[in-house]
N, C-alpha and C positions, 0 to 999 in steps of 0.2 A: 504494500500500500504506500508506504513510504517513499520507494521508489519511483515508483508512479506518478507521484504527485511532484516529486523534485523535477522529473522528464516532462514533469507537465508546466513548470512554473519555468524552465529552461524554455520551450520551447514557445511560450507565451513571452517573454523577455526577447526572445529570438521574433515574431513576430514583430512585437513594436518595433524593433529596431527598422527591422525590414520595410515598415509604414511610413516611418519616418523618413526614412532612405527615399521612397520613392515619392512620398509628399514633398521632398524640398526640391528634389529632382523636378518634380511637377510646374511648380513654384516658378523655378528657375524657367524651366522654359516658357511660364508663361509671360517674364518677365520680360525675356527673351526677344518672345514675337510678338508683344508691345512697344518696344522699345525700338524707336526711330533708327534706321542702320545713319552712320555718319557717310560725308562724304571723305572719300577716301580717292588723292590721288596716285596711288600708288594702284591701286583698281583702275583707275581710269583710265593709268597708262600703260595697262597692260593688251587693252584693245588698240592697236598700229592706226586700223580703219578708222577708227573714231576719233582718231587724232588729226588724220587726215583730211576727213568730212567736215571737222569740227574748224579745222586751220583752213579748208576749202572756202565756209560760208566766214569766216570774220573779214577772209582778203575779198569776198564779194557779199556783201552785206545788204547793198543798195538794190533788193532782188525786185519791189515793184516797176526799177526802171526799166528792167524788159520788156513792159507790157508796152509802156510808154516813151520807149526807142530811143530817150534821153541820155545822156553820160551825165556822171555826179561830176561835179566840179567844186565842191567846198573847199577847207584847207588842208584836208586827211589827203586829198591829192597828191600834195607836193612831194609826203611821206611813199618812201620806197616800202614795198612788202617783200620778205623772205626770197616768195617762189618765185617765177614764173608766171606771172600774171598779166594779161594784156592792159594797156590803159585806157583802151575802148572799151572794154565793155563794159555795158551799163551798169552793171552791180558793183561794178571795182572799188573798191574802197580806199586804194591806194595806185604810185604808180610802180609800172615794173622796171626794178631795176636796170634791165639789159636797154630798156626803150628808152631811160632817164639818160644812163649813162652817154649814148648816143647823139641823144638831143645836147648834152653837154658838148661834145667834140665836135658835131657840125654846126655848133655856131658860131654866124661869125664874129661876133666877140669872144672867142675861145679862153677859155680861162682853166685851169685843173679845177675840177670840182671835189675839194676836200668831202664837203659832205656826204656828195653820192658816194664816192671811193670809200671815205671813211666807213659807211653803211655797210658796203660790201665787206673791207677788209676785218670789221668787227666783229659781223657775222661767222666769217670766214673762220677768224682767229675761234671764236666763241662753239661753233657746230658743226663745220666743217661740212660732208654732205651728206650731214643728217638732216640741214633741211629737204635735202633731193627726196630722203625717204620717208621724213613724216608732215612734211608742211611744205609742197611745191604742189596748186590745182593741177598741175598736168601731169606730174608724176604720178598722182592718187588715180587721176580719169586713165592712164595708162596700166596698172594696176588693174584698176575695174576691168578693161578691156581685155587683158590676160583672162583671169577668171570664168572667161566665155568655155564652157566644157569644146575643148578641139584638141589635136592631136598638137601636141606643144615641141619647137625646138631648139637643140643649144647654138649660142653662139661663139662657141670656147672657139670655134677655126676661122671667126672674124677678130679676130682682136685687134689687129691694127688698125681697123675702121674705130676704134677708138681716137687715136689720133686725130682725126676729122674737126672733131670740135673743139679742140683747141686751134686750130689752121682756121675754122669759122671764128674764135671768137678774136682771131689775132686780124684776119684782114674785112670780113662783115661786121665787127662791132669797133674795132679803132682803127684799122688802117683806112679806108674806103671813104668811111665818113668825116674825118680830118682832109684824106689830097682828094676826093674828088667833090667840089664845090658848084655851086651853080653862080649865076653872075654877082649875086649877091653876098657870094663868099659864105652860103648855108647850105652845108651837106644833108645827103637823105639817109635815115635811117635803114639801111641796108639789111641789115639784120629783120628787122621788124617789118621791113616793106615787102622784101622777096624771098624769103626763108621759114619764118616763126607761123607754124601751125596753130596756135592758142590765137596767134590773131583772129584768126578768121574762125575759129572754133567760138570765141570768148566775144568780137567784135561785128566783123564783117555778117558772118548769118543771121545773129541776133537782130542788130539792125535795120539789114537788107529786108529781114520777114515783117518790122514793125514800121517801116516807113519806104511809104511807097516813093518816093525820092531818090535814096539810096538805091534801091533795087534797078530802076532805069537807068542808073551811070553805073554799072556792076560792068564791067570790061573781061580785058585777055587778061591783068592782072588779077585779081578774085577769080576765073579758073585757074591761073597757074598754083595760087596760093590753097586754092579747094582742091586741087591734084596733090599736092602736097601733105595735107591734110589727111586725104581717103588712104593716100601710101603709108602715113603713121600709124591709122587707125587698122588696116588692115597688116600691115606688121606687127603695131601689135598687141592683136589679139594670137599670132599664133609664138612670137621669140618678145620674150620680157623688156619691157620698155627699152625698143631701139632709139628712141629720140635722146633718152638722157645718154644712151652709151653712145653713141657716135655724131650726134648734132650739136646739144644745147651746150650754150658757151658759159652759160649760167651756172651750169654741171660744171664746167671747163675752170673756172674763176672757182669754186669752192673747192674745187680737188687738188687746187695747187696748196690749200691750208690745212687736209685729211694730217697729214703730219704733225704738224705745228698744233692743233684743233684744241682746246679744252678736254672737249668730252673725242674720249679715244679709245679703242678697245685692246686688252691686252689676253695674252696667249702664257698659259702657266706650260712651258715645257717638262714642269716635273709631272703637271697631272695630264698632259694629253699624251695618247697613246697611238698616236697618227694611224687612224680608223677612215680617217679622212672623209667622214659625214659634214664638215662642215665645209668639206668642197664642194659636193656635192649636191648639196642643198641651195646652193649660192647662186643663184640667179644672174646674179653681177660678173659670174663666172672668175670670183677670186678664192685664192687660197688663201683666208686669214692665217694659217701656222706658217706661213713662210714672209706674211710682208702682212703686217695687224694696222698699217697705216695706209691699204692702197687707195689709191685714187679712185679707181672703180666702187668701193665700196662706198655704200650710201646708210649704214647703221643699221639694217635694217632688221638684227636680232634674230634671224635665223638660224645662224651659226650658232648660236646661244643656246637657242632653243635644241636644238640637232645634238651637241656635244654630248656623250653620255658621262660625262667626267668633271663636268664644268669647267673644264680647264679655260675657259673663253668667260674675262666679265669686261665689264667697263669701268674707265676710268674716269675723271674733271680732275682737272689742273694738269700744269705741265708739266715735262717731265720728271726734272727733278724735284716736282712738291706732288707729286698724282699719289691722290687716295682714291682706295678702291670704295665704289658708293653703293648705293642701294639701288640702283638702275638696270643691273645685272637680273633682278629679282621681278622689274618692271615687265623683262621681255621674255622669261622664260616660260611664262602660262600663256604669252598672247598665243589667242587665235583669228582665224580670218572668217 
């Protein structure tokens, strides 16, 4: 009897506890899923896309002017943006650096433009071309365009069509439009006039569909530039953004600073085990374990992602002061 009842008062002590246990338990989660999540951007920038989208509408903000075929002209104008963005089109909220910098050199009052340069070269210094790969509209809408389910191919046996755009951004954005002037001693945007597809992507169609004005003076210039365009568009959707690797000078100007950059990626040779997944995954068609500063690279965290070792994080600051940061952490859950 005795016993029995000791097994019974054990076993009743053993119960509350176990009530207990699962009432706080309860408790807890209900506090849980009451309780507001915070914003967190370490979350935020683990999505690439939505940084993209999110850096797409701030540099085009002015989106009711499409309807109404206007260009914003306020004082956000004067300010250069990051990417790649035309100055025409209607929603721009800024201008584009490569169109700025030009307008500088063909005029004729020519003067160095510390500011535009300084823009660039700050950038440059500060992110190297990660803006290529998280904050350029036309790198993101090329991106998009990959994406299209099709049979996909590499560019590793083009590589020297790399070279290209720096040769565009040495004679279409400064040589051309400094010696070839009109009487007025005002060169023309060359770059921007007979090359850059976001023009007419971002400017020319927009326009051309919202007033009927522009559509009637539409010439052999707007086909040559909408040929241009239909070539980048259908490149690519099937080989990863051909424009940044062999055209844009924009690319060409930030690639000279991947080196020199703040934020920079670095390669632990003790913990990679040259499995070579983050060649392979590389779009850019670079080997981060043999060259973690290349030109071609645009940050764009897949090699991160790929690494089975982590041997691959990121770095801010330079060389001799670079701490390893929490941005390693940023890209290795992204998904697309």
């Amino acid at each position: 009897m005795y016993a029995s009842e000791h097994i019974g008062e054990k076993l009743n002590r053993y119960l509350q506890k176990q009530f207990v246990y699962v009432w706080s338990v309860l408790e807890l989660d209900k506090k849980n899923a009451t309780k507001k999540p915070k914003f967190s951007l370490k979350n935020f920038l683990k999505k690439r896309n939505t940084i993209q989208m999110f850096a797409t509408f701030l540099t085009n903000i002015h989106l009711p002017n499409f309807f109404k075929g206007v260009l914003y002209d306020g004082k956000m104008k004067q300010v250069c943006v990051p990417g790649l963005n035309c100055y025409s089109c209607p929603a721009a909220t800024g201008a584009c650096p490569i169109g700025a910098f030009q307008a500088v050199i063909g005029s004729s009052k020519f003067n160095f433009s510390y500011y535009i340069s300084g823009i660039l070269i700050f950038l440059g210094v500060m992110l190297g071309r990660f803006i290529c790969g998280f904050l350029c509209p036309f790198g993101w809408f090329q991106d998009l365009l990959h994406k299209i389910p099709t049979k996909k191919f590499s560019t590793k046996k083009l590589k020297p069509l790399r070279y290209l755009k720096y040769i565009i951004l040495a004679v279409a954005v400064v040589t051309l439009p400094f010696l070839l002037t009109n009487n007025a001693g005002i060169g023309s945007p060359y770059f921007c006039k007979y090359i850059c597809p976001q023009g007419i992507l971002e400017g020319g169609i927009p326009l051309s569909i919202a007033d009927a004005n522009i559509r009637a003076a539409l010439g052999k210039l707007f086909t040559w530039k909408l040929g241009i365009l239909i070539t980048m568009i259908t490149l690519g959707i099937f080989v990863y953004r051909p424009f940044c690797k062999w055209i844009c000078p924009l690319g060409a100007f930030y690639a000279l600073f991947n080196k020199f950059s703040l934020l920079s990626y670095n390669v632990d040779q003790n913990k990679c085990i040259s499995c070579g997944k983050c060649s392979r995954i590389c779009k850019m068609d670079v080997d981060i374990t043999k060259n973690n500063a290349h030109t071609e690279c645009i940050r764009c965290g897949e090699c991160i992602k790929a690494c089975p070792t982590q041997a691959i994080s990121t770095h801010w600051g330079f060389e001799t002061f670079k701490n390893e940061t929490n941005l390693t952490g940023l890209l290795e859950n992204e998904n697309f």
